[in-house]
N, C-alpha and C positions, 0 to 999 in steps of 0.2 A: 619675407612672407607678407601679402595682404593682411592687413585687419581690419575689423570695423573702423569704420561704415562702409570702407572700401569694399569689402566681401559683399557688402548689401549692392552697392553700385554693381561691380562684376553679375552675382545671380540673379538683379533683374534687367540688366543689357547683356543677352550671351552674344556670343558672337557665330552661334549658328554657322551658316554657309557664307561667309562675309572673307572666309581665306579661299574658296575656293578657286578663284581667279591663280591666288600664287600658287596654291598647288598643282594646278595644270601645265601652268607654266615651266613649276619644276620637273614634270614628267615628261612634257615636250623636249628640257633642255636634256634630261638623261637620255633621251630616246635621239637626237639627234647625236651627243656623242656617244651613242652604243655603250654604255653602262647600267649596271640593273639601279632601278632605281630605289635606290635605299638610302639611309642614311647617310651611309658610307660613302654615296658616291658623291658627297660634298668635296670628299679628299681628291675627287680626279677629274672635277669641272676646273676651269679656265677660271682668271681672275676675273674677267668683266663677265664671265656668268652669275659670279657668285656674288658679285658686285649688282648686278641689274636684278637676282632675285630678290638681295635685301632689301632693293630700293622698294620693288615691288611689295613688299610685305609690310611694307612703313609704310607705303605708302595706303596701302587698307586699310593698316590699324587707325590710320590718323582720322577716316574718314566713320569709325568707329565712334557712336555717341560718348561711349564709355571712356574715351581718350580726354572728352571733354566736361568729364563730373571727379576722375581722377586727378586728385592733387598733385602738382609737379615735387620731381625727385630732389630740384632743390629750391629758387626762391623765387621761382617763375609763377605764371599765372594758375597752370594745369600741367597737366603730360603731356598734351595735346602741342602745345608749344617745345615741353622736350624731347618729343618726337619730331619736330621742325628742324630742330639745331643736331639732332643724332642724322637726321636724314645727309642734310648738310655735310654734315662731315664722311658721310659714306661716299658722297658724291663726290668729295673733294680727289680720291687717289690716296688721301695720309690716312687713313682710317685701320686699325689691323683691324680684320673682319672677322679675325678666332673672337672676338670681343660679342661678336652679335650669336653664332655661330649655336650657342643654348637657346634663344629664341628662334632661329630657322629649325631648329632641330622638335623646338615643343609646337611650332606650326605643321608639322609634318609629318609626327605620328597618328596612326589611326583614330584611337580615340583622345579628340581633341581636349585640352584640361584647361579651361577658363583662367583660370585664378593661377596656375602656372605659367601660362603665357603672358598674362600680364606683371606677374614676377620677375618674370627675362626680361621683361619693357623696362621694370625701372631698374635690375641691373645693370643693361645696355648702356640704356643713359646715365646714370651714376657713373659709368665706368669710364664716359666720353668727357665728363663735365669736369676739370680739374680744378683743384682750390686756385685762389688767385695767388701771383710769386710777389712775394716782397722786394724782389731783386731780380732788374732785365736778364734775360737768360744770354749767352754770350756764344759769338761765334768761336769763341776760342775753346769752347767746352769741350770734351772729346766726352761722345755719345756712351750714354750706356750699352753692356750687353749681358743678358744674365745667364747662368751656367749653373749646372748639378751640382760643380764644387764649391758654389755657395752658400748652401745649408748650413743651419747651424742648428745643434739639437733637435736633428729633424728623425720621426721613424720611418722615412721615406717609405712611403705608400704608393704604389705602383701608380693609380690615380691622380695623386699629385706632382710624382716624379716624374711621369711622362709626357706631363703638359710643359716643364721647363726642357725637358731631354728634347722635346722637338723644337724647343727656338734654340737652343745650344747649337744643335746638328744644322738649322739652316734649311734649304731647300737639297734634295737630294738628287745629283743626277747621277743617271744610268746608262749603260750601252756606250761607256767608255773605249774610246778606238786604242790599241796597241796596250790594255789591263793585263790579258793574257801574257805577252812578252814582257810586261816590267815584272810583274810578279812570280810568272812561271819559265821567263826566258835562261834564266840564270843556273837554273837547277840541273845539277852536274848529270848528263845522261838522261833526262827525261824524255825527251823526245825521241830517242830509241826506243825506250821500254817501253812507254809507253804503246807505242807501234805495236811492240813482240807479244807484249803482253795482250793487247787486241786479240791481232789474231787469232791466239790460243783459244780466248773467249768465243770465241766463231766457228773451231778447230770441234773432233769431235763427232759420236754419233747425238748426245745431249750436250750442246752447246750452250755455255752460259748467254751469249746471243747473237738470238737468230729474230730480226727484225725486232728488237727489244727485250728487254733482258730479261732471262729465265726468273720465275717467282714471283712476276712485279705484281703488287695489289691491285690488283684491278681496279677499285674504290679506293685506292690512294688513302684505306684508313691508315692512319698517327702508328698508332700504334703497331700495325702488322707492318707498314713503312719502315720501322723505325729498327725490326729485328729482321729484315730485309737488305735495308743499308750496311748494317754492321757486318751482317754474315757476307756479303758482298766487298765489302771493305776488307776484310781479311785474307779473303780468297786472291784481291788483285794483288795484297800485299805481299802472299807466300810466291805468288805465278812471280813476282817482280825482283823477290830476293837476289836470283843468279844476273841479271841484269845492273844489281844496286855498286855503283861505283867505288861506295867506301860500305861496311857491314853496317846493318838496318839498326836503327836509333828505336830507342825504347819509346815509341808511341803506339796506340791504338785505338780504334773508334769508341764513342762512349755513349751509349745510350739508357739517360735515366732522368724522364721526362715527368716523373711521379715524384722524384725525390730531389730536397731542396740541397744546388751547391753551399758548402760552406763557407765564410769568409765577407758574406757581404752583411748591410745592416739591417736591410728587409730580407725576407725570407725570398731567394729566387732559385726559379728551375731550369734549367737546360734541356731541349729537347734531347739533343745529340752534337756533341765535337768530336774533337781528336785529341787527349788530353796526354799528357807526360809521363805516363805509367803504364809500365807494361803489362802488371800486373791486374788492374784494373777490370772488374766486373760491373756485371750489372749492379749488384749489392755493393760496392765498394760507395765507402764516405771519399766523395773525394772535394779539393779547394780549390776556387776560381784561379788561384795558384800558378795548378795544373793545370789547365785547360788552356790548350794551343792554340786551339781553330774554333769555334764556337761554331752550333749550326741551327737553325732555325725551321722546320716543319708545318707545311700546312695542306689540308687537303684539297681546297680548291685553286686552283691556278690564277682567278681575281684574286687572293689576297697578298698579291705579290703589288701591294701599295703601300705609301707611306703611314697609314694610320695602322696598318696590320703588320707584315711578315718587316716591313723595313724597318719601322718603332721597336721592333721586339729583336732583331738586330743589332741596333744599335744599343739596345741596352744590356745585352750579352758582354759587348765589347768594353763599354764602360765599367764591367763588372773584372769582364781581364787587366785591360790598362787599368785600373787602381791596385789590384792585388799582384801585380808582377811590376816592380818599382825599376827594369830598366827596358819595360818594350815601349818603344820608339810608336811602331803602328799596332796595326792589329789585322788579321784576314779571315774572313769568317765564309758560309754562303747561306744561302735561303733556297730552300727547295719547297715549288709551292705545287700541287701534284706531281706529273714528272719535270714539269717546267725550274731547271736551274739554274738560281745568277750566283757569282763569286763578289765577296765586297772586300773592301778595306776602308776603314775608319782612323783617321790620323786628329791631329790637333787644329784642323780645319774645320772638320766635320768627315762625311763618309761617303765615297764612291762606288761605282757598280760593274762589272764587265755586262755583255749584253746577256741577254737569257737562252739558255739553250733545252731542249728538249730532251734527256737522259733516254727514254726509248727507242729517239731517233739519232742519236750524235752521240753512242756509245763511246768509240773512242777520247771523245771530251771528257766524260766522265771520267774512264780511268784515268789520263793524262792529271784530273784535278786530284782526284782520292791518291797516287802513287805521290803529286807535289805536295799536297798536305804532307806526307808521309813521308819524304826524303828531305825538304828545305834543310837548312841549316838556321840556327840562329837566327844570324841578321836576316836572311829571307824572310823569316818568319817574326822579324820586327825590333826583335833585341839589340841594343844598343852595345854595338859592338867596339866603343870605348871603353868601357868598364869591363874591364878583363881577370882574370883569375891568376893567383898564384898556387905553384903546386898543396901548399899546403889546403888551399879550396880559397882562402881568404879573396873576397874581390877589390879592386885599385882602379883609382885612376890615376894617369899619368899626365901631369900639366909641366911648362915649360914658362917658368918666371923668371925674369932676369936673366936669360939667355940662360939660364940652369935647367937641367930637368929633376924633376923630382915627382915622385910614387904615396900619393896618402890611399892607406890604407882604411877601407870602408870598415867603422864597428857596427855600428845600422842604420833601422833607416828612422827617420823623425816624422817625417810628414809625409803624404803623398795626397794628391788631392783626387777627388771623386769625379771627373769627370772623363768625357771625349774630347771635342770641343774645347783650346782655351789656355791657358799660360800652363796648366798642368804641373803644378809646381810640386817639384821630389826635392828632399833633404834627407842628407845624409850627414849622423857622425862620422869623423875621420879622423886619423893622427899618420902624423909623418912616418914614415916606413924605417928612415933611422934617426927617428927622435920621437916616444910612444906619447911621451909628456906635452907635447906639440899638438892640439887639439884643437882642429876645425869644425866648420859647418859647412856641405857643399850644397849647393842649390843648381837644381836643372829646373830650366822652365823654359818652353818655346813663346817665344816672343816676337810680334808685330815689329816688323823690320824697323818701323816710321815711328818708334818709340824711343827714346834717349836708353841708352845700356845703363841697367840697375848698376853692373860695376862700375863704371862713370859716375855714377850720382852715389856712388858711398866712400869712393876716390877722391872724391870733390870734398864730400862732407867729413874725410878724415883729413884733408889736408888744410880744411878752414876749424881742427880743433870741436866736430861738436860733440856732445857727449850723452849718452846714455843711448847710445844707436850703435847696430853692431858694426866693428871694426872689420876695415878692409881689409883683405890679404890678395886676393889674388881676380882677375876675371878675365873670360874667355869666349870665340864662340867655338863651337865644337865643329870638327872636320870628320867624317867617315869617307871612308876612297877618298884623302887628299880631297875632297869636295866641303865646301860650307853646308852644315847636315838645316837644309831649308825643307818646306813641306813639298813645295811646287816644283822645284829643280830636280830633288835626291830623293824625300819620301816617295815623293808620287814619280819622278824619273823623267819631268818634264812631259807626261801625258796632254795632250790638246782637249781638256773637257768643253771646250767651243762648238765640236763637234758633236755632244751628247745630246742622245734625244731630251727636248723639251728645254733644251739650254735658252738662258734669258740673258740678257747682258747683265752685266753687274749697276748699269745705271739705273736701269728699272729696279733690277731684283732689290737690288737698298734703297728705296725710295724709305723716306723717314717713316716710323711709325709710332706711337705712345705707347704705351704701357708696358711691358715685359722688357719690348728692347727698339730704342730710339734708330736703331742704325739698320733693323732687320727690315723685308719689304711687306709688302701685302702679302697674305696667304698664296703659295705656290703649287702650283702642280704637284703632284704625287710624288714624280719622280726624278726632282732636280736637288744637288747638293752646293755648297762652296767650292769652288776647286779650280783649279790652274790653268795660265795660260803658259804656253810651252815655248819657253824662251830656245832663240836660235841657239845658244849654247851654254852651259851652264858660268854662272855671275856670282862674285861674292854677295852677301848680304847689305853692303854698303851700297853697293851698285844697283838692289833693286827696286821698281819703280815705285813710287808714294801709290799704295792703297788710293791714297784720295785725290787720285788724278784719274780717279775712273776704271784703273784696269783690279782685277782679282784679290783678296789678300794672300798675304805671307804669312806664315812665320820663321823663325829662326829658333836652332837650340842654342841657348848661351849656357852658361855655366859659371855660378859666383861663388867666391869662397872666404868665408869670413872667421875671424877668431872668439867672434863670443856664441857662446850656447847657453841653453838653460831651458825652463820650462814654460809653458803658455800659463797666463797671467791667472787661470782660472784655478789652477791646482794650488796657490796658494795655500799655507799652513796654519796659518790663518787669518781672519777678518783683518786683524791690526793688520800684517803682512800684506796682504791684498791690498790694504788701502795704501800702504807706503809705498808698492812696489809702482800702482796708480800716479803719485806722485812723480815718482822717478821717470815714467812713459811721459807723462804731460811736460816736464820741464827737457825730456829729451827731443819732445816735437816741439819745446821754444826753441831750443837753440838750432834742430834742425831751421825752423822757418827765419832766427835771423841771418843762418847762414844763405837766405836763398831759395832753399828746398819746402816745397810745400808734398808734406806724405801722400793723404788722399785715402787711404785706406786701411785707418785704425779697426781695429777687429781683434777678436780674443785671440784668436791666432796669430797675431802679430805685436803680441805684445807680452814680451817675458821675462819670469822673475827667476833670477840666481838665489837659492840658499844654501849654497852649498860651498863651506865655508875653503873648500880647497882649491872651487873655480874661479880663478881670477876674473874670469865676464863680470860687465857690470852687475852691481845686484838684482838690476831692470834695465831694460832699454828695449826700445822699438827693432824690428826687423821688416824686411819687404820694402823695398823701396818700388817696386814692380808699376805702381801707379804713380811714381812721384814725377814731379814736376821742378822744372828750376821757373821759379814765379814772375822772370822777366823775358819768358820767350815771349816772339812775336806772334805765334796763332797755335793752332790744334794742330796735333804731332798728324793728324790725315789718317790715325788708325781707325778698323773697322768697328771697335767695342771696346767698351768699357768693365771688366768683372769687378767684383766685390763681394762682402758677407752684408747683404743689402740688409738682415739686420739690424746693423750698425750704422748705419746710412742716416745721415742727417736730415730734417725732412725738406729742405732747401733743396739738397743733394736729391732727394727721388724727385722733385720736381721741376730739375735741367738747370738749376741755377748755376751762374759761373763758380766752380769749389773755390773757397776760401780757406783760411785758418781756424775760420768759425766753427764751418761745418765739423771738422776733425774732431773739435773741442766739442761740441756736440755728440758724436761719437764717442768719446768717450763715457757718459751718461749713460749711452744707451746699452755700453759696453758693463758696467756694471749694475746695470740694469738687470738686464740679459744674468749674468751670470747672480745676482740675489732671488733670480725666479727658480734658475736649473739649474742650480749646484748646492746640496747641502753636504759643506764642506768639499776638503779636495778629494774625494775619491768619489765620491757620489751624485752622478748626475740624470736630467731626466729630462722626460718630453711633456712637453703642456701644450695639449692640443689647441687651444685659444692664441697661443703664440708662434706655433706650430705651422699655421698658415702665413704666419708672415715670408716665411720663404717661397710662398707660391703666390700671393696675391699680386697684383698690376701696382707697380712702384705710384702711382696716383691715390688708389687706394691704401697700399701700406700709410702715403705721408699721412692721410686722413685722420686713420687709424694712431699713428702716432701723436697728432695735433690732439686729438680727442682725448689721446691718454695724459697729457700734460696742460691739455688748457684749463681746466680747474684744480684749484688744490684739495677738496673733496672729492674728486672723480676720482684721481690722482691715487690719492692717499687710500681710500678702499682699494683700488687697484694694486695696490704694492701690501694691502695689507692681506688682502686675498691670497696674494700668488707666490709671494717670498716665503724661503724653504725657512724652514723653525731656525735651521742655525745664522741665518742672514737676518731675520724677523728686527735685530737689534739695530740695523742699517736703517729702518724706514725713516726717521729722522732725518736721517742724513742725506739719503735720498732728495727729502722733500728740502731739504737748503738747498742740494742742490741745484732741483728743476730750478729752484729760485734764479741764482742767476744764471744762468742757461738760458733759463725761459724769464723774463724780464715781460711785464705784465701779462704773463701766460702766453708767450708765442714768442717764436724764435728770436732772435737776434735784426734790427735791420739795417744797423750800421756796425761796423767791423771793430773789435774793441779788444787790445792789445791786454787789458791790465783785466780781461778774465781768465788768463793765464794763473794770475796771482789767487785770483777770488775763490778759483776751482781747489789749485792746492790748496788752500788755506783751510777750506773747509774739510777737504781728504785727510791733511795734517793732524785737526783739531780732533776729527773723527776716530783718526787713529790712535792719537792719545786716550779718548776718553773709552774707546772697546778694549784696552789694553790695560785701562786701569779698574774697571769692572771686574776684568780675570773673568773666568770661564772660557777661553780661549780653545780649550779642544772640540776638535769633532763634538757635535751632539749635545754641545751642554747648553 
């Protein structure tokens, strides 16, 4: 917010009619691509439009007295100047323009707000201007990319989770050639019923339809839509019984657009699916679980764009892929008056068939509502490796040592919250005949061009290192005899080349700052990640490097290790925590003399055994997902980097090449993190001041973080504020150890082996002396 004397600057230079030049311009540019011109239609201009309006709007403001009596955002003359250097970088092509996007937005509503506008100015710029790097940034780095499943202690607010949900997702395309046949081709009998089932609809003195289907709301309102479809949906399903190849499967439409699904961590509503219960009503509680097909509603036929029916889409799916811990994809649709597209959302991001007209292309209709209704399983995205025994129990079946052998799933540990992105599932398991034989499985879809986690914990078991979980087994997974990849098997080799508004992938990932180094300029409405269509399907060794320009990959791998235990946060107590700290630090020493540099310490990768009958380490690290072997020759060419950015070191938010440093850094921030939002182990919570850290521009995060540690009074009110009563006894500790960490208040700027020692040492001492205090339980 302005303050004085700036408000006095602002109220006596208004800026009157001094935009009107850009606002014409942007009604011009709406009116040339036939869009109403609103806000909205930011999401469905071209990038060099949205690009030449900002220019245009800087370039006003600059000509603005007021540019030049306002003090600059950092150590420049004026604004006037950081208005020079923001312009600059609009011009350049590297710029993410979602960055400017709140000041296009406060030029361009009706009534104009002075003192707002100039707030977006020096957000803008603050947001362009990065600290300086202590250390050259390195072409070996492999780029960041940020995702949903990086949250941490977040109460994910629609608001906030949506602005990350649309760089996870990527640019979306639509009007996918041959969507219908990968998804709908396979489905036993449908293309008969479908037929017979028409007909009938036609058949008749009151035919369900006759040039558009009986009952349709005229006004396309939500809600009489909504008990329109369902009734409709049941009707195709009963006409289609005697046609159904095997007897009809317990699903049915769901419409309950009032009442929030259960199971997620904000409160979310579904308009309408197809969800796993037959018995299901409108009044039924039912869990994102449940919910098969996910469906999206909207009354006008424009809001079939990316900032409206597609965003609210994709975040339907996100909601299924976390709570169903073996679907592979996911198939949902969007109906935006009668205008219908069918999507599906994998670990890429999310694609589209083209859109059809439900009044006019009846028979589409039912062909889609009877395949909802008849798929099987894997059609419908489940991962049909993980199979059942009669008793219900589910297994997987792996092949080690030319053996085969059956671990039996006890549950699940982890699943992570996104679309988009390594998606990493853990399961407890024990050998089918041996109960006392107790793994950890890990599924996660992984960027072909990355070294195999089981490779790198292979390595690390066979060079002896310790406190890191042990190898047992790794694999990649096969569905149909096929390597289960996104572009080959998920998506069936589709030619997204073809999709309207398709960009190549050298443009579309042109670098950008902030959120995510590897994503491009703001896209078109309607474009997503997604595949080029190899002449035949390829193992995953065989495909081509990401960073030679064509599409990414992933791959589903599959690791299986023998330590388990808890994440580091649940600790029993402080003493506990800090020991088990130890034990993580001295296991990423000897990871890193073995070689192996982690990369992505986090409270969820770092866990404590007390349990005195599981042989697992007491502590050790998990995830090698990001790790690196520290003498390769360049960047593995993947298209992103994830993390619990958190944790992140502030070197690490601002591209430096990762060190050991960084990690050790990480750790800090990891017990940081957990003396603000955890009192004790069962009790955790959201601090909204911290809260943002998962959604602000990794530029700003490191800021934010430099600030919190460059004084030791800032510092110290800072921890003495926000730490829960039962950590309150930690500040101490804490502040030795910004000390060496932070070495005259700021990072590290040469690389320095023996704070390995300095770190313990002080963890050690610390735990001695909360242990000999006593009061050790919860709460005291």
């Amino acid at each position: 917010m302005a303050v004085q004397p700036q408000l006095n600057i602002i109220e006596q230079n208004p800026i009157a009619n001094s935009l009107e030049g850009f606002r014409t311009s942007y009604q011009s540019v709406c009116r040339s691509k036939r869009v109403p011109c609103t806000l909205d239609a930011l999401d469905q201009l071209d990038l060099e439009d949205v690009q030449n309006l900002a220019l245009d709007l800087l370039s006003a403001l600059q000509t603005l007295r007021t540019s030049r009596l306002l003090h600059s955002a950092g150590s420049g003359k004026d604004l006037f100047g950081d208005l020079l250097r923001l312009t600059s970088s609009v011009y350049s092509n590297n710029f993410d323009l979602d960055r400017i996007r709140p000041l296009l937005e406060a030029a361009l509503v009706d009534d104009l707000n002075d003192t707002l506008i100039w707030d977006r100015v020096y957000d803008a710029v603050i947001e362009s201007t990065p600290l300086p790097r202590p250390i050259a940034s390195s072409s070996k780095q492999t780029p960041w990319r940020h995702s949903t499943s990086s949250f941490a202690n977040s109460s994910e607010y629609r608001q906030d989770v949506d602005k990350i949900l649309k760089l996870e997702l990527g640019p979306l395309y639509v009007g996918v050639s041959r969507f219908r046949e990968t998804y709908f081709g396979g489905v036993a009998g449908l293309e008969a019923a479908a037929n017979a089932v028409f007909d009938k609809c036609t058949q008749d003195s009151n035919p369900l339809f006759r040039g558009g289907w009986r009952g349709w709301p005229t006004d396309a309102n939500q809600d009489a839509v909504l008990v329109w479809f369902a009734d409709l949906s049941e009707k195709l399903a009963s006409l289609g019984d005697e046609h159904m190849p095997i007897p009809r499967r317990g699903r049915r439409p769901l419409a309950q657009p009032n009442q929030p699904i259960q199971g997620s961590t904000a409160e979310r509503k579904l308009d309408i699916g197809f969800v796993d219960n037959a018995e299901a009503s409108v009044n039924s509680r039912c869990h994102w679980s449940q919910i098969l097909i996910p469906g999206e509603l909207k009354r006008n036929p424009s809001a079939d764009v990316a900032s409206k029916a597609h965003l609210d889409i994709g975040r339907y799916a996100r909601e299924v892929l976390t709570a169903q811990d073996t679907r592979r994809f996911v198939l949902g649709f969007t109906l935006c008056g009668s205008r219908m597209r069918i999507w599906e959302f994998d670990r890429l991001g999310g694609i589209a068939s083209d859109q059809f007209d439900i009044n006019q292309d009846g028979l589409q209709l039912v062909s889609t509502v009877l395949g909802f209704l008849w798929m099987n399983e894997e059609e419908l995205g489940f991962d049909p490796t993980i199979t059942r025994r009669e008793d219900g129990q589910r297994l997987v079946t792996i092949n080690r040592n030319g053996l085969t052998e059956r671990l039996i799933i006890d549950k699940i540990m982890k699943r992570a919250s996104c679309v988009a992105g390594r998606a990493t599932t853990c399961w407890r398991a024990h050998r089918e005949e041996d109960p006392q034989a107790t793994f950890v499985i890990k599924d996660s879809w992984q960027y072909t061009e990355r070294d195999e986690e089981g490779e790198l914990l292979r390595d690390a078991a066979d060079k002896g290192v310790v406190n890191v979980a042990r190898y047992y087994h790794h694999e990649t997974v096969r569905v149909r005899g096929e390597v289960d990849d996104i572009r080959s098997n998920v998506r069936g080799g589709m030619d997204i080349t073809q999709a309207k508004h398709y960009r190549s992938e050298t443009k579309a990932n042109a670098p950008r700052k902030g959120y995510s180094s590897s994503a491009g300029l703001k896209r078109a409405s309607s474009e997503t990640d997604a595949a080029l269509p190899p002449s035949k399907r390829r193992s995953a060794a065989s495909l081509t490097k990401a960073g030679s320009g064509e599409l990414p990959n992933r791959v589903h791998r599959r690791v299986i290790v023998r330590d388990f235990g808890r994440s580091i946060y649940t600790a029993s107590s402080r003493s506990a925590l800090l020991a088990a700290l130890v034990g993580c630090i001295e296991g990423h020493e000897s990871l890193h003399t073995a070689g192996l540099l982690h990369r992505d310490i986090s409270i969820n990768n770092l866990m404590i055994n007390e349990d005195k009958d599981n042989p697992s380490w007491p502590s050790f690290l998990i995830d090698l997902d990001l790790a690196i072997r520290e003498q390769r020759e360049g960047a593995s060419g993947a298209k992103g980097k994830t993390g619990t950015r958190a944790f992140m070191a502030i070197g690490a938010l601002l591209d430096e090449q990762h060190s050991f440093m960084h990690d050790l850094e990480s750790f800090f921030w990891v017990l940081f993190w957990i003396c603000i939002h955890c009192n004790g182990p069962d009790e955790s919570r959201v601090v909204p001041e911290f809260d943002t850290w998962n959604y602000i521009s990794t530029e700003r995060l490191a800021k934010e973080k430099l600030g919190t540690v460059a004084k030791e009074s800032i510092f110290v009110k800072t921890i003495t504020d926000n730490f829960t009563p039962y950590y309150a006894p930690l500040i101490p500790l804490l502040n030795k150890l910004r000390k060496v960490v932070f070495p005259q208040d700021k990072p590290c700027e040469r690389e320095d082996k023996q704070l390995y020692a300095r770190m313990r040492d002080i963890l050690q001492k610390g735990g001695r002396t909360v242990a000999a205090e006593g009061g050790e339980e919860r709460g005291a």
